[in-house]
C-alpha positions as CSV (number, residue, x, y, z in Angstrom):
1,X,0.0,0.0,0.0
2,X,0.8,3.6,-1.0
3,X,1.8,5.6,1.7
4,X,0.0,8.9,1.5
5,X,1.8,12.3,2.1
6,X,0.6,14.5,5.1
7,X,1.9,18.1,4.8
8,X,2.8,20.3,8.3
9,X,-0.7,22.3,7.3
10,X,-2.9,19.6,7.3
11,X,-1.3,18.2,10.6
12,X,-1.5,21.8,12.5
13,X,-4.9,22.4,11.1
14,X,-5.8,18.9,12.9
15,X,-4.0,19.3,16.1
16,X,-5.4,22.8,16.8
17,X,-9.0,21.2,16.3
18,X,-8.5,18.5,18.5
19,X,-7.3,21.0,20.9
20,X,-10.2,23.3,20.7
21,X,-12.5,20.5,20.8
22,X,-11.5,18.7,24.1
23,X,-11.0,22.6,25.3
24,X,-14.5,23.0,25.2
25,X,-15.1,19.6,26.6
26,X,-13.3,20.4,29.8
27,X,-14.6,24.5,29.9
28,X,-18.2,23.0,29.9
29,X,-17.3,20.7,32.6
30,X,-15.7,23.8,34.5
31,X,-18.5,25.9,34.7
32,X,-20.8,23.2,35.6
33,X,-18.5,21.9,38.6
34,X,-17.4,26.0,39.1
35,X,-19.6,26.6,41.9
36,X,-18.0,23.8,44.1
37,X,-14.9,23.4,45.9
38,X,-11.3,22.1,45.7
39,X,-12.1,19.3,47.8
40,X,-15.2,18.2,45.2
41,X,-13.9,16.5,41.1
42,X,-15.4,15.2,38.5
43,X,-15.8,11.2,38.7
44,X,-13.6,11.4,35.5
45,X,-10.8,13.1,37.9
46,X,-11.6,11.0,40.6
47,X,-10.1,8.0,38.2
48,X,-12.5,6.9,35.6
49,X,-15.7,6.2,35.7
50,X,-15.9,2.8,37.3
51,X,-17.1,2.3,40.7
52,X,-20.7,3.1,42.5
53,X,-22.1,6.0,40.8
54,X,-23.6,7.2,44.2
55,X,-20.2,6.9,45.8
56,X,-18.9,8.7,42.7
57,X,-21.7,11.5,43.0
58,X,-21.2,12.0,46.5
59,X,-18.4,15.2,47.4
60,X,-15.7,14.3,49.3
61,X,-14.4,16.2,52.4
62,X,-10.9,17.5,52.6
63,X,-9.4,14.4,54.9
64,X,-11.1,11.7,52.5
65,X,-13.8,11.1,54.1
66,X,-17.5,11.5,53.1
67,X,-19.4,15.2,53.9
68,X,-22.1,15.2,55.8
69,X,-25.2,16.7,53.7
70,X,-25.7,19.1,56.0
71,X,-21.9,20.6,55.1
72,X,-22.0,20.0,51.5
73,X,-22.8,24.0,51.5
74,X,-19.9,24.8,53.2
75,X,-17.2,23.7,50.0
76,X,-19.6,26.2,47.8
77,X,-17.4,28.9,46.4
78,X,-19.6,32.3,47.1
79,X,-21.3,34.1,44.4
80,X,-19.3,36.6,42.2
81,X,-21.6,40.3,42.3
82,X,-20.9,43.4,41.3
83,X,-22.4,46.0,43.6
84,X,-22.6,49.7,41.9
85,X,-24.7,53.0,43.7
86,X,-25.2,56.4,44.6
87,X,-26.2,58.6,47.1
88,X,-27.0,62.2,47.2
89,X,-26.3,63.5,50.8
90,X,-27.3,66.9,52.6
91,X,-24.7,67.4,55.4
92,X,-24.4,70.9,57.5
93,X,-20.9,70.8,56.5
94,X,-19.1,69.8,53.1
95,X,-15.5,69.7,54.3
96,X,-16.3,67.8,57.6
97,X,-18.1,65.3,56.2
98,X,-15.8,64.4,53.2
99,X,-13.1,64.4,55.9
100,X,-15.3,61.6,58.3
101,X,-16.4,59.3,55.3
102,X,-12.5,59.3,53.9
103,X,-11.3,58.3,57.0
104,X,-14.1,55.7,57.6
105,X,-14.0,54.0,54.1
106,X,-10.1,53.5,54.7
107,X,-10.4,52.0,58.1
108,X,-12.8,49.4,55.9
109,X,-9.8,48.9,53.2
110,X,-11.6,50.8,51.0
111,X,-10.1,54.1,48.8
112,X,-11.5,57.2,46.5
113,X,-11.1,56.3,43.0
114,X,-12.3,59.6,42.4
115,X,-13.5,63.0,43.2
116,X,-14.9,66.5,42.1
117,X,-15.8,69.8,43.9
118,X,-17.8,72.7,42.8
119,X,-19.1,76.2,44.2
120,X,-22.6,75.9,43.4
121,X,-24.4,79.4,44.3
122,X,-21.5,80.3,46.9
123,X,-21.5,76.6,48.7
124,X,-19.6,73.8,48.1
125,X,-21.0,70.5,46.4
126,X,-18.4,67.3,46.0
127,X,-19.1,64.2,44.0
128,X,-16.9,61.4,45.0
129,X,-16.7,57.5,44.1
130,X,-15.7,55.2,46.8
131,X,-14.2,51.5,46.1
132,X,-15.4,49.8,49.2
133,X,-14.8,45.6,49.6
134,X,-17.6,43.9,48.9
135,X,-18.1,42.2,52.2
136,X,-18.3,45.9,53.9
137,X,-20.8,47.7,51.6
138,X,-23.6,47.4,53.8
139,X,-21.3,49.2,56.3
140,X,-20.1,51.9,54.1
141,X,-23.6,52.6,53.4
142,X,-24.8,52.7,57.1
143,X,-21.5,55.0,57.8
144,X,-22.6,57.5,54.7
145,X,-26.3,57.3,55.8
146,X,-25.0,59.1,59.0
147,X,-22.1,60.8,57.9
148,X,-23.2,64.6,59.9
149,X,-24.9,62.6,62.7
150,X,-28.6,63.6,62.9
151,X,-28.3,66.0,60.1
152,X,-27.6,64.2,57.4
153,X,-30.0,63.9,54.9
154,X,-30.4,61.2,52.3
155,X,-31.9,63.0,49.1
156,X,-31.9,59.9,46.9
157,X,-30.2,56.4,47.0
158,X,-29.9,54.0,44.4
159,X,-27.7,50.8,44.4
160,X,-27.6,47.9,41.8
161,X,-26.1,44.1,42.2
162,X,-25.0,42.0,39.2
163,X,-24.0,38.1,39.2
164,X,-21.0,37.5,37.2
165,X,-20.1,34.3,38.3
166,X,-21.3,32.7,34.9
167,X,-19.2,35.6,33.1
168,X,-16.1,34.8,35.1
169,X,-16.1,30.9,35.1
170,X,-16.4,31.2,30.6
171,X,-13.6,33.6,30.4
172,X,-11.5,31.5,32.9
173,X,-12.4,28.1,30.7
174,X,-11.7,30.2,27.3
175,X,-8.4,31.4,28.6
176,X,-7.5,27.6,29.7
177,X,-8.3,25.9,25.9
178,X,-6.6,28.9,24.5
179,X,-3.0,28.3,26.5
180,X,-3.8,24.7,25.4
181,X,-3.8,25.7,22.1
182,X,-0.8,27.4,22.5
183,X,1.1,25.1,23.8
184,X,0.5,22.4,20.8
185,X,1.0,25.7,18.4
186,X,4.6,25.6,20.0
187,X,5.1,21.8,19.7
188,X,4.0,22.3,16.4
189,X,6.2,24.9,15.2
190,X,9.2,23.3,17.0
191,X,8.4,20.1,14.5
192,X,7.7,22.4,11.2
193,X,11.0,22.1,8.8
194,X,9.7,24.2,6.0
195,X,9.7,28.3,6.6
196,X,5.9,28.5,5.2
197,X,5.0,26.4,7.6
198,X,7.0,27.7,10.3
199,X,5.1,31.5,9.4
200,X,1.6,29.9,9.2
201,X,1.9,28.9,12.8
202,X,3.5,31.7,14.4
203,X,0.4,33.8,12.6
204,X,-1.7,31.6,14.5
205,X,0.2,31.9,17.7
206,X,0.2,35.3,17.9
207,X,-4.0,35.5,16.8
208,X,-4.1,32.7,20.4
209,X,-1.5,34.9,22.0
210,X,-3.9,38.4,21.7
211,X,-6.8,36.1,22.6
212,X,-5.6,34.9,25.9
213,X,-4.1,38.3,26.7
214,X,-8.1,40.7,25.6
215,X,-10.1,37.7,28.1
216,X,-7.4,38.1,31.1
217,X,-7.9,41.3,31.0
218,X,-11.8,40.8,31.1
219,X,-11.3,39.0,34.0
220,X,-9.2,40.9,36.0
221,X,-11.6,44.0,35.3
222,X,-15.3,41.8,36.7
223,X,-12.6,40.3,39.5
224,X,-11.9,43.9,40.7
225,X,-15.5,44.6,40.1
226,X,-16.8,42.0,42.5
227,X,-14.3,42.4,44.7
228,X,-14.8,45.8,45.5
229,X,-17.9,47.6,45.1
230,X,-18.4,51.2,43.4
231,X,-20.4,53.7,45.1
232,X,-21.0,57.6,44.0
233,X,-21.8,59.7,47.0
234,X,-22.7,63.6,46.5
235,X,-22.6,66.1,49.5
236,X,-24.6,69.2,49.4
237,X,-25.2,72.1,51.9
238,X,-29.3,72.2,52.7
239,X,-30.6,75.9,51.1
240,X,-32.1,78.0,53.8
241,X,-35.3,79.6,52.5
242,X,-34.5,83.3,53.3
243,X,-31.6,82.4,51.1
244,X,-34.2,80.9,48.3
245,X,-36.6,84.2,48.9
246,X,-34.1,86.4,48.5
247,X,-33.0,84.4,45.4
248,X,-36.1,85.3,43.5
249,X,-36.0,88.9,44.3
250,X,-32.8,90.9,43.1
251,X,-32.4,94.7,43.7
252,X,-30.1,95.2,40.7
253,X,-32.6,93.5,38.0
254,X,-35.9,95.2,39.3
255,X,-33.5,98.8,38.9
256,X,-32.8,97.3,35.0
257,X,-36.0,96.8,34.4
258,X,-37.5,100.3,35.8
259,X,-34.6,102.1,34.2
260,X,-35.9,100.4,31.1
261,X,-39.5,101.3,31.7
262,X,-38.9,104.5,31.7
263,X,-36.8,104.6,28.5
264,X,-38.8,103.1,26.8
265,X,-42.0,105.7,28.3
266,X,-39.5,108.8,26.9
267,X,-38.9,107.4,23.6
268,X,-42.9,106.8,22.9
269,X,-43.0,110.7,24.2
270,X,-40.6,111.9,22.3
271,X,-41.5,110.0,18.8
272,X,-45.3,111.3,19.2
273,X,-43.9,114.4,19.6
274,X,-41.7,114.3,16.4
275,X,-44.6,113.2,15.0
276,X,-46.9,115.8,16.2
277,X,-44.2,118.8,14.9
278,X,-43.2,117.2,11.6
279,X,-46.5,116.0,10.2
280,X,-49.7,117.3,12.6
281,X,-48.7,121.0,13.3
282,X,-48.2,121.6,9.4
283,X,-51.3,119.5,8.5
284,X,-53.6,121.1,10.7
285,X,-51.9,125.0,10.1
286,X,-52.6,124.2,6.4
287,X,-56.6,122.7,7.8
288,X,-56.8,126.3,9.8
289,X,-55.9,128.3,7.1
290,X,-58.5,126.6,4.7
291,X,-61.0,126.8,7.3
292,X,-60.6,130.9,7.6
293,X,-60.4,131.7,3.7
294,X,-63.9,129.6,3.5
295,X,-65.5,131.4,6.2
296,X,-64.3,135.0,4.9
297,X,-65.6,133.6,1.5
298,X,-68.9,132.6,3.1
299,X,-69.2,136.3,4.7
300,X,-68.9,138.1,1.6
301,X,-71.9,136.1,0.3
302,X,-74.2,137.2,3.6
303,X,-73.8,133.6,5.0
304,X,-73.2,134.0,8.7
305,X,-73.6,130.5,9.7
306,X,-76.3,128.3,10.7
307,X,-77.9,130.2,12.9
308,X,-77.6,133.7,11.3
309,X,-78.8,135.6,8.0
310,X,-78.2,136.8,4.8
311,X,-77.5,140.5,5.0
312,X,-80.6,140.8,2.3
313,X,-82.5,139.6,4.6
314,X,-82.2,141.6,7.0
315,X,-82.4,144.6,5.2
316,X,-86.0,143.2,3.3
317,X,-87.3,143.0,7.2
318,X,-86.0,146.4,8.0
């Protein structure tokens, strides 16, 4: 029998697949034993799958021996959450309360990951975010709820919590098929003899390489994030209602506004007035003098008006 060639290709292209396949084999069986504990494997860990399958089933304490069901809890790994909020706190004093919740976070391990401060309408208004360990948010919020003693006041309070235990447990299986596929990409190279070859699977190296380096990154970002919790706090001074009063009410505008009254009162005047001397006056000079060449016109004819006579008349009568 003929033997038949097998190029370097055609062997990396079927190592790689093999790879990814049992990969994915063994990241499903990750996430679906994730949530339990060093001491508890797979029966294919275990040795096989021979043996009792209830025996097999059963976890298995740290000594060796069998765990009681009513401890079986106690080997669960806890639930990865991201806790996110805010706050918006009215405090008699800005500076003295930023001062007592930056000393209290950091006596929890906590730290400000940031921070802003404003003059709004001559008082002071700070935004800051707080990283506080999970384990100690309820604290932080009890110790910002009562920051000023009995004068704080909590305007509004939100908070927010996300399971990303799923999230974590794929990009901790992806990461562990993709270093396996690394590794045989550099048993495979090591092998190659021809320099095509050699280039095709360093290419592919590098693409795994970038892969494994983007989803640890992924994880250590949701690690942080469940590790430590986020929380945006905002301090504000309470406005005193003389201060809102005397807000609405400003001597300097009602002065604008009168000033412009009155302006506006003198330019009407004086444009009626230009007006009345440009167009009326000569209008109603020319009306008067029509008005007296009429009536001398109407005397010389004997007509005195409505109620008088003709001269004629008067003389007939006579």
């Amino acid at each position: 029998m003929r033997a038949i060639p097998v190029s370097i290709k055609q062997v990396t292209l079927l190592l790689v697949a093999i790879v990814v396949i049992v990969g994915c084999a063994g990241g499903g069986s990750a996430q679906r034993l994730s949530t339990v504990g060093n001491a508890v494997s797979a029966p294919d860990e275990l040795g096989g799958g021979g043996g009792d399958p209830a025996a097999s089933a059963a976890p298995a304490a740290p000594d060796g021996g069998a765990v009681p069901p009513d401890q079986v809890g106690n080997l669960v790994d806890d639930a990865k959450i991201v806790r996110t909020g805010s706050m918006e706190l009215e405090v008699a004093d800005v500076p003295a309360a930023l001062l007592a919740a930056r000393d209290g976070i950091r006596r929890m391990g906590g730290y400000i990951g940031a921070s802003q401060t404003e003059n709004v309408d001559d008082h002071p208004v700070a935004t800051i975010t707080y990283r506080v360990p999970v384990d100690r948010w309820e604290e932080a919020l009890d110790l910002l709820r009562g920051i000023s003693g009995t004068s704080t006041k909590v305007l509004n309070e939100r908070t927010q919590a996300v399971e990303v235990t799923g999230a974590i447990v794929d990009l901790e299986a992806r990461i562990r098929n993709l270093r396996a596929s690394e590794v045989a990409l550099q048993e495979i190279s090591s092998k190659a003899a021809r320099v095509t070859d050699v280039l095709e699977v360093q290419a592919q190296f590098t693409a795994v390489r970038g892969q494994i380096e983007q989803l640890t990154a992924q994880l250590t970002q949701l690690d942080d994030q469940a590790s430590y919790a986020t929380l945006d706090v905002t301090f504000s001074m309470p406005v005193v209602a003389v201060e809102v009063a005397a807000k609405g009410w400003e001597p300097g505008v009602v002065v604008d506004e009168a000033s412009a009254s009155l302006v506006n009162i003198l330019q009407a005047l004086t444009t009626a007035g230009i007006w009345f001397a440009i167009v009326w006056l000569p209008l109603l000079g020319v009306i008067g003098i029509l008005a007296v060449i009429v009536l001398a016109i109407l005397r010389r004819f004997g007509y005195t008006g409505p109620g008088g006579r003709r001269r004629s008349d008067v003389a007939t009568i006579g």
